[in-house]
C-alpha positions as CSV (number, residue, x, y, z in Angstrom):
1,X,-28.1,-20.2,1.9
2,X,-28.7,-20.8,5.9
3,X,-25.6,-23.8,5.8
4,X,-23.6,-21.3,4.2
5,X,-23.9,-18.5,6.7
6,X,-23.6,-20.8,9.2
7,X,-20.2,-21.8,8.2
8,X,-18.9,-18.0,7.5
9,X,-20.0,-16.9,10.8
10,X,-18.2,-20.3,12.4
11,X,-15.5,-19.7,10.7
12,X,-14.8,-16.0,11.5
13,X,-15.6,-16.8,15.3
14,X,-12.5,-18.8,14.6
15,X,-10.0,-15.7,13.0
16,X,-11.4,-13.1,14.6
17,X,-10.5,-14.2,18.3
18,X,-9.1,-10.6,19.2
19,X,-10.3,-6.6,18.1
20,X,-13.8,-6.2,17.2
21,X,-15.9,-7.5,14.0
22,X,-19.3,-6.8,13.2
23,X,-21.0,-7.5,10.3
24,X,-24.1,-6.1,8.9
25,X,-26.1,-8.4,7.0
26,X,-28.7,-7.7,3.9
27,X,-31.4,-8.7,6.3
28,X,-30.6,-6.8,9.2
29,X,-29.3,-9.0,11.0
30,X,-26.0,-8.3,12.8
31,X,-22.8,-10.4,13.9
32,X,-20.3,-9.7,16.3
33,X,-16.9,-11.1,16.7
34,X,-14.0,-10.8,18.7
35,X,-13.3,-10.4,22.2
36,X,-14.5,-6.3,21.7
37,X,-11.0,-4.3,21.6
38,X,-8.8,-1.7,20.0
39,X,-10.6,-0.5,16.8
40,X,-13.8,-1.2,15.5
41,X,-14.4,-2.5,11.9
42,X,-17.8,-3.1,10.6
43,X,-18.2,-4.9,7.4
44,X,-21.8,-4.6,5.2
45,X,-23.2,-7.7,3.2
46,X,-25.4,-6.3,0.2
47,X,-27.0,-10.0,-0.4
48,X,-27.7,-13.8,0.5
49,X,-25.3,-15.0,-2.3
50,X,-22.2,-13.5,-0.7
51,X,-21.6,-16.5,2.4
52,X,-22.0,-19.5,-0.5
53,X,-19.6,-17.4,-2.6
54,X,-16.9,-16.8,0.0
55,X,-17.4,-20.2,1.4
56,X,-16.6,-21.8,-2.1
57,X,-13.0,-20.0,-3.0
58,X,-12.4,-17.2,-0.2
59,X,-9.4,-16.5,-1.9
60,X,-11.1,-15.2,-5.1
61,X,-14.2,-14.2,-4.3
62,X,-13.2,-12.0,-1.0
63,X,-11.8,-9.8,-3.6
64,X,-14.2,-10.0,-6.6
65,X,-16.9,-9.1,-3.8
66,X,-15.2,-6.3,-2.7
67,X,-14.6,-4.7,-5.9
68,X,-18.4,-5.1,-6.7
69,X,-19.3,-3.2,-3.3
70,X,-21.4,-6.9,-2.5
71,X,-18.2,-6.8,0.4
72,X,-18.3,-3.2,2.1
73,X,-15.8,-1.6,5.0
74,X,-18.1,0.9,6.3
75,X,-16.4,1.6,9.6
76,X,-12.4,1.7,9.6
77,X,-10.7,0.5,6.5
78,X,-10.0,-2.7,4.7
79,X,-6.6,-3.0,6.0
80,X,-8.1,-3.3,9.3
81,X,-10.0,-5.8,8.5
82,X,-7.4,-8.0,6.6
83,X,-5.7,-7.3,10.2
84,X,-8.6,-9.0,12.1
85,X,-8.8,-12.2,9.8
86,X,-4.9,-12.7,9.6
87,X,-4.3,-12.5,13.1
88,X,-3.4,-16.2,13.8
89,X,-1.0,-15.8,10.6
90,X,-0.8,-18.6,8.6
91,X,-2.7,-20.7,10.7
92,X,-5.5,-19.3,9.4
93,X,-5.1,-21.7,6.6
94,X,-6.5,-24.4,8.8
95,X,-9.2,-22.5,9.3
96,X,-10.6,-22.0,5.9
97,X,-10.0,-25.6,4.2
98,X,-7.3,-23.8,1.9
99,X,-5.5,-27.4,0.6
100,X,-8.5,-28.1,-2.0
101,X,-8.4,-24.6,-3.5
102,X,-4.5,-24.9,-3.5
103,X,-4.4,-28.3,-5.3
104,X,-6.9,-27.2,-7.7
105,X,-4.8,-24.1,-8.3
106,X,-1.8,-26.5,-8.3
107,X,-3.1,-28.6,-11.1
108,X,-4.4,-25.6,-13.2
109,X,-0.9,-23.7,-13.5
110,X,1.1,-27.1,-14.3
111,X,-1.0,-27.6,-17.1
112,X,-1.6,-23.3,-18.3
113,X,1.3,-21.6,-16.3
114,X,4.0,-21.8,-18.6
115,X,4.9,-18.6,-19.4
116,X,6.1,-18.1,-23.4
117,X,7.6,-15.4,-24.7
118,X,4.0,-14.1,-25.9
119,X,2.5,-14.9,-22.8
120,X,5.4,-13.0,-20.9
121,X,4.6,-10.1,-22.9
122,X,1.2,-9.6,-22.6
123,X,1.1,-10.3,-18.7
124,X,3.5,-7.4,-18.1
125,X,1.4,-5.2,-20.8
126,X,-2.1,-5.9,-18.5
127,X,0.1,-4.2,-15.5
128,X,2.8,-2.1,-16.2
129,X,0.9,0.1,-19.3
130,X,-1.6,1.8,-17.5
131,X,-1.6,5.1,-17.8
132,X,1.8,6.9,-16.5
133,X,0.1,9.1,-14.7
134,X,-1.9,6.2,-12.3
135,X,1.5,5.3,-11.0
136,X,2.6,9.0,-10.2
137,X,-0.4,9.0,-7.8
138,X,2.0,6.7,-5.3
139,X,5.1,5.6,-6.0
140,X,8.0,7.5,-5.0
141,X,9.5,10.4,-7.3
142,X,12.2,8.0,-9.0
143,X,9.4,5.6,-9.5
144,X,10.7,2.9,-8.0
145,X,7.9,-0.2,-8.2
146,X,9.4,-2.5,-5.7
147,X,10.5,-3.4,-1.6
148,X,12.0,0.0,0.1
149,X,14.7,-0.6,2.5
150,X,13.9,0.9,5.5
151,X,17.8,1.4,7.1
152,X,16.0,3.5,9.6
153,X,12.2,3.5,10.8
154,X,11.9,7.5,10.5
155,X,13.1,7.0,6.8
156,X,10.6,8.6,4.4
157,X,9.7,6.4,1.0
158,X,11.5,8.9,-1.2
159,X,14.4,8.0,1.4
160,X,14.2,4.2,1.7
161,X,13.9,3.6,-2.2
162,X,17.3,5.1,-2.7
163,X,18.4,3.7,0.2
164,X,17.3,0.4,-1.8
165,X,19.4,0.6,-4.4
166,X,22.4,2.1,-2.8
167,X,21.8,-1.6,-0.6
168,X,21.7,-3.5,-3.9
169,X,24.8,-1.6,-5.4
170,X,26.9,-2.2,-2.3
171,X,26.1,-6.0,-2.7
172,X,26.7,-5.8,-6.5
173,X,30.0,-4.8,-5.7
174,X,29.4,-2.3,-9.0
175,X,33.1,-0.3,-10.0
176,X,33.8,2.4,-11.7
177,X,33.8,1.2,-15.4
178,X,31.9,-2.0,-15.1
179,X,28.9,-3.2,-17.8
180,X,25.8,-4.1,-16.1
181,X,22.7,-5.5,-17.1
182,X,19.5,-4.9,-15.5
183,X,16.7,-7.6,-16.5
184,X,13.2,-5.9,-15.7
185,X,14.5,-2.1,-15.5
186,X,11.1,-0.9,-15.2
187,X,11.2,3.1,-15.6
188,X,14.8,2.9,-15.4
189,X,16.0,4.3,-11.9
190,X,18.0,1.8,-10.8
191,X,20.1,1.6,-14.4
192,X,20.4,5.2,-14.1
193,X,22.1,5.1,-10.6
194,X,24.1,2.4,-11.2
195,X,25.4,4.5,-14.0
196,X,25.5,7.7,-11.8
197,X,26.6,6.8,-8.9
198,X,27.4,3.3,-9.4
199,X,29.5,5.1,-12.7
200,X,29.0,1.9,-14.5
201,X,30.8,2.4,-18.4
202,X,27.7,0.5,-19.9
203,X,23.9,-0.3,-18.5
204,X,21.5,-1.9,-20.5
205,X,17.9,-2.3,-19.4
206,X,15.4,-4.8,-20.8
207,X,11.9,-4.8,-20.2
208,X,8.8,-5.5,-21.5
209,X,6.5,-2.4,-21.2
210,X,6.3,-0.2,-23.6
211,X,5.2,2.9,-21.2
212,X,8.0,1.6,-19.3
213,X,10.3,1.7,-22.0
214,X,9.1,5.3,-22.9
215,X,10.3,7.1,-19.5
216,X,13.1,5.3,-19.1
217,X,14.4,6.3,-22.3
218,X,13.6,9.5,-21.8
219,X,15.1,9.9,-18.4
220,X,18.2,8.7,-19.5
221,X,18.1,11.5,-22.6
222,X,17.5,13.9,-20.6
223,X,20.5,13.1,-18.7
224,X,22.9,12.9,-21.5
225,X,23.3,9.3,-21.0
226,X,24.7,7.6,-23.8
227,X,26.1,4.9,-22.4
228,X,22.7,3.8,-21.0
229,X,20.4,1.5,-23.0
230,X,16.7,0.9,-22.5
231,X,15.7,-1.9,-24.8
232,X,12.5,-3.8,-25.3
233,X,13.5,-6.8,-24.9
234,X,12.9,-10.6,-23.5
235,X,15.3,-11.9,-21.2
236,X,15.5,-14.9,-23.1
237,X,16.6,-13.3,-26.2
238,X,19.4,-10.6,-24.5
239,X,23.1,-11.6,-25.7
240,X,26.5,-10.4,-24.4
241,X,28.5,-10.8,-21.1
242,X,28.1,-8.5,-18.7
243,X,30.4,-7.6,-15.4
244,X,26.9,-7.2,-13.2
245,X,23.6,-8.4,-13.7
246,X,20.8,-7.4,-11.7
247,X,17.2,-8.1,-11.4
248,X,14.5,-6.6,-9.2
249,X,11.1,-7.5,-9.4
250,X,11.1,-9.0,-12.3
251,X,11.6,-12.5,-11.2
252,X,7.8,-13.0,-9.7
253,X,6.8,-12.7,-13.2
254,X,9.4,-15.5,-14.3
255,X,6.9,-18.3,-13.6
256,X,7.7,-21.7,-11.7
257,X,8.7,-23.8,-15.2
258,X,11.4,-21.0,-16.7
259,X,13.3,-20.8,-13.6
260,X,15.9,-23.4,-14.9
261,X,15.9,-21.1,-18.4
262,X,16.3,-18.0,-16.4
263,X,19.3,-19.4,-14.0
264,X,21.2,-20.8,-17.5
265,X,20.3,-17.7,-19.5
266,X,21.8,-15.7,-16.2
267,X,24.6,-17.9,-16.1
268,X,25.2,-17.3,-19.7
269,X,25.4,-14.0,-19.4
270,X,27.5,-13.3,-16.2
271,X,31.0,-12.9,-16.6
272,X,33.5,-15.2,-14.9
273,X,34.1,-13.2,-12.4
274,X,30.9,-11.3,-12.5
275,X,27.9,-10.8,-10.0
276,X,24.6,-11.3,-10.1
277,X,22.2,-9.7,-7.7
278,X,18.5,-11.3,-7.6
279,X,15.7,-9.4,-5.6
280,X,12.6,-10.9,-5.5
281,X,9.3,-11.6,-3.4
282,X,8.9,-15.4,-2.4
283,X,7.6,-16.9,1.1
284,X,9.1,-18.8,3.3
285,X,7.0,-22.1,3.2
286,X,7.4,-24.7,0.8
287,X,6.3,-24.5,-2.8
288,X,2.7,-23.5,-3.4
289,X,0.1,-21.6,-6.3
290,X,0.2,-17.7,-5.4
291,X,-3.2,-16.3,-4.6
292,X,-5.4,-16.8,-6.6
293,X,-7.4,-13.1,-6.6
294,X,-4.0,-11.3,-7.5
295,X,-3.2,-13.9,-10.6
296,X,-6.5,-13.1,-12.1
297,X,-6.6,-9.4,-11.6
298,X,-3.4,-8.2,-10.7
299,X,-0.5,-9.9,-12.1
300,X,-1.7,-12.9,-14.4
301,X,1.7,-15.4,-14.9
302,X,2.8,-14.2,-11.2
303,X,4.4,-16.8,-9.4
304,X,6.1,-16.3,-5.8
305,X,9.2,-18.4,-5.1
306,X,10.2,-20.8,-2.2
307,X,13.7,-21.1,-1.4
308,X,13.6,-24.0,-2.0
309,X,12.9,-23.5,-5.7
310,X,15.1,-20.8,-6.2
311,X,18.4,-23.2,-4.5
312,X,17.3,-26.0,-6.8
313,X,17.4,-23.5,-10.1
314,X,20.4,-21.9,-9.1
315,X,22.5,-25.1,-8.3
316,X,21.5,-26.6,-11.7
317,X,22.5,-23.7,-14.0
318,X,26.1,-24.1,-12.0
319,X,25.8,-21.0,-10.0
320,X,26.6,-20.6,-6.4
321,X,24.5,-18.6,-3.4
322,X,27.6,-16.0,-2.2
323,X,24.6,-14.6,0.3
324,X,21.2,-14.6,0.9
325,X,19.3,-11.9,2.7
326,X,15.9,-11.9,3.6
327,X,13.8,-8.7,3.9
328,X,10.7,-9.2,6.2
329,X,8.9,-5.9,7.0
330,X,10.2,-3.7,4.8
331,X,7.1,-4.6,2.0
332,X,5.0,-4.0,4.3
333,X,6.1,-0.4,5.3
334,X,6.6,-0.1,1.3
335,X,3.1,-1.0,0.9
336,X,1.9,1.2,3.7
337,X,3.3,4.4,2.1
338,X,1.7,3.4,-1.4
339,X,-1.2,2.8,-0.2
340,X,-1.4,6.0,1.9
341,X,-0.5,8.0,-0.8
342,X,-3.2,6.3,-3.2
343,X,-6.2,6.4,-0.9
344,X,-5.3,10.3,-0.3
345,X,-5.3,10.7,-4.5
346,X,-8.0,8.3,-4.8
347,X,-9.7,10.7,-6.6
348,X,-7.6,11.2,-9.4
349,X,-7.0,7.6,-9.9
350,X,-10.8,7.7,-10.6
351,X,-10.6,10.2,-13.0
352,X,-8.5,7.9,-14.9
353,X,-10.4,4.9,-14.6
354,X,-13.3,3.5,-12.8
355,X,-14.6,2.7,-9.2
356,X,-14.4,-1.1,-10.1
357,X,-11.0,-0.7,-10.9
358,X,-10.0,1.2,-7.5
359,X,-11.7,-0.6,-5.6
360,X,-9.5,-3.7,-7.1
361,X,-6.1,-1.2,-6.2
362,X,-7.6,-0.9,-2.7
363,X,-7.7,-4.3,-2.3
364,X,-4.6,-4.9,-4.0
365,X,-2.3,-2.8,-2.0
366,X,-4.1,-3.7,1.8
367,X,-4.0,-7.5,0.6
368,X,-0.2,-7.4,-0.2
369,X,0.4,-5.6,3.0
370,X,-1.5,-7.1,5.3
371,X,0.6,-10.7,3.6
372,X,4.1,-9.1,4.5
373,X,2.9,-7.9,7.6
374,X,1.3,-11.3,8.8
375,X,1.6,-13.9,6.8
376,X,5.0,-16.3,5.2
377,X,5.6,-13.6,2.2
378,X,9.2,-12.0,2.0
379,X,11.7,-10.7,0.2
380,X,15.0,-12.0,-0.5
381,X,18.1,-11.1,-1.8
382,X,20.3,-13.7,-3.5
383,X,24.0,-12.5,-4.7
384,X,24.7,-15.1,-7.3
385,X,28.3,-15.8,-8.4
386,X,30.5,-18.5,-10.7
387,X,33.4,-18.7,-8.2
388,X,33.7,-18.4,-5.0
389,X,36.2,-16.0,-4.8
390,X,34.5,-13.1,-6.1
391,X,32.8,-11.7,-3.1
392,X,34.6,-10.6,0.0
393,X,34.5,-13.2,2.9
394,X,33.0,-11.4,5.2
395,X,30.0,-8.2,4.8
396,X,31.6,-5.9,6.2
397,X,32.1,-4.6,2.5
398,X,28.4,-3.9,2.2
399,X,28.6,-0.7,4.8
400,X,31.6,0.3,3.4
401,X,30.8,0.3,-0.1
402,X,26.9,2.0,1.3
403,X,29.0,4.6,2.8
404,X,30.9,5.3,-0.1
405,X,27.8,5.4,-2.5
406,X,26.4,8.0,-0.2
407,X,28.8,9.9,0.3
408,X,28.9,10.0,-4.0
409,X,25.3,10.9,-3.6
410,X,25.3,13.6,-1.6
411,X,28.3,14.8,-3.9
412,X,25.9,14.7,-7.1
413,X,23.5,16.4,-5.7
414,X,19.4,15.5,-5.7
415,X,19.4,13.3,-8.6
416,X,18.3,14.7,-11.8
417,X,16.2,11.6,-12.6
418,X,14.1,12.0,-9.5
419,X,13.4,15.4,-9.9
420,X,12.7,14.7,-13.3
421,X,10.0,12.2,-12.7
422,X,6.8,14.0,-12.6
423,X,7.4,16.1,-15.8
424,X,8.0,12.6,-17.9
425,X,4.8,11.1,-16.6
426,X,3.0,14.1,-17.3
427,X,4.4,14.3,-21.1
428,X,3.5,10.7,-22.0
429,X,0.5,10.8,-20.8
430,X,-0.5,13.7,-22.0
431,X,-1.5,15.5,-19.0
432,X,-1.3,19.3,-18.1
């Protein structure tokens, strides 16, 4: 496998341009790359197969050899090395001769990416139902699985996730006696402050986790809320009209070929003069397969919009774009703070499962950051309307109406769903 290492060690002379690189190899041997600054990272190679293997799809296999400890950070941390390799951002591309894998990939989810109803359900089962208490180990207390909006750099996660939704609200334009629906309500903290502070008359949630649909349920009973519904439930089967709909993270898991069924079914079920808020990961270059380690293993169906998908889907179900906002760093801090708090509780998570498997959450989290932090991956945030008409002409409204959701926060006091969090993990899954 000599041609093979001799085309890993060209390319990384290639990424690794800046910081400092060394590899160990299983022989002995030892590279060096970089021009010998800031941090160290040295990187182990358990055996001859590994160059061949990351040579033929370095997507996939940089992973899959990582989780198998072939691919070891011995000095500094993954994320530091993902730094190091995706310094020249997506140039990088160029680098690796990324168009064949992407073609292939291209091919493969025209003819098998379709995502049905079953399909759908059992993609969000292999992710969302793990055990409750895996996702306690990181996530903020109202368990909030999606972009933090960091108003302020000093904001703490806890801080930016509600500073998230009181964003959303603002630009949902949600009233006092309003119905909203929330497609993808996860464990059900945004429903429940659109009802509290966003004092909604009706929310209903639809998702398709059943652990998900547990705590949310229960969140909202222990709250006394009647007039908030938790439902499992595909999109594509909800019925009603609905002042507000809103969606956040949900729509990566749509796939490329439903977006004209989700727009229409959206449109369907907006009222005339209703809103629509869509938040959503997507990247800012044109259409392309989503990588291929994090389909397999993470989330399988996962699909990450262009805009220029999105525009095309939205125009033909005869809605219109009021705004768009796009979100750029803030995934990356999001990420940061997840994966912080995962590595410090590492070991719990591998009292729950195995080293394979949080290895693969290692990987996961410093991948997805590392993408947000140098790569074309963003959020956006479309505010979706029938009319024209229906959204103030200017945004001023959006401070205002932050401003006045605060200052309802601060009047309800810590929110009885986030200090309720922990308990409801710990009573589903059964823990002490």
């Amino acid at each position: 496998m000599v041609w093979a290492e001799n085309i890993l060690r060209g390319l990384l002379n290639k990424l690794v341009t800046r910081g400092s690189l060394e590899l160990e190899l299983y022989n002995g041997a030892r590279w060096v790359f970089g021009d010998g600054s800031g941090k160290r990272v040295v990187v182990r190679v358990a055996d001859r197969k590994v160059a061949g293997e990351l040579i033929k799809d370095p997507e996939v296999r940089f992973g899959e050899l990582y989780m198998d400890g072939r691919l070891d950070v011995v000095e500094g941390t993954l994320y530091d090395l993902l730094e190091l390799l995706l310094q020249h951002g997506t140039a990088m591309r160029s680098f690796t001769g990324r168009k064949l894998f992407l073609m292939a990939r291209k091919f493969r989810s025209l003819l098998f990416g379709r995502n049905t109803l079953l399909r759908s359900r059992r993609n969000v089962v292999h992710h969302y139902d793990l055990n409750a208490a895996f996702y306690e180990l990181f996530l903020d207390t109202d368990r909030q699985y999606s972009c933090a909006y960091f108003a302020a750099p000093e904001m703490t996660l806890e801080e930016a996730q509600r500073a998230k939704c009181r964003h959303l609200a603002a630009k949902l334009l949600i009233d006092p006696g309003m119905s909203v629906l929330d497609i993808g309500s996860g464990w059900g903290g945004l429903g429940l402050y659109l009802a509290e502070v966003g004092e909604a008359r009706s929310v209903k949630g639809v998702t398709l986790s059943d652990e998900q649909l547990a705590v949310a349920r229960r969140r909202a009973a222990d709250k006394g809320f009647d007039h908030v519904k938790f439902e499992l439930q595909d999109y594509r089967n909800t019925r009603g009209t609905f002042d507000r709909i809103i969606s956040v993270g949900m729509f990566e898991h749509v796939g490329r070929q439903n977006y004209d069924t989700y727009f229409q079914k959206a449109a369907d079920l907006l009222a005339e003069d209703g809103v629509f808020m869509l938040h959503t990961i997507g990247h800012t270059s044109t259409p392309g397969p989503t990588n291929g380690w994090i389909t397999k293993y993470i989330f399988p169906g996962g699909y990450l919009p262009a805009l220029s998908e999105v525009a095309t889907a939205v125009e033909k179900a005869g809605l219109m774009m009021a705004d768009v906002e796009i979100l750029r760093h803030h995934y990356a801090d999001t990420l940061r703070e997840w994966r912080a708090r995962f590595m410090a509780r590492r070991d719990k998570a591998l009292a729950l499962y195995d080293e394979r498997f949080c290895r693969m959450w290692e990987c996961y989290l410093a991948m997805c950051e590392a993408a947000f932090r140098f790569l074309d991956v963003v959020v956006y945030q479309f505010q979706l309307t029938h009319r024209n008409d229906v959204v103030p002409i200017t945004r001023d409204y959006i401070a205002q109406r932050e401003a006045t959701l605060f200052a309802r926060e601060k009047a309800l006091g810590e929110p009885t769903a986030a200090r309720s969090w922990r308990s409801t993990a710990t009573v589903i899954s059964g823990g002490q």
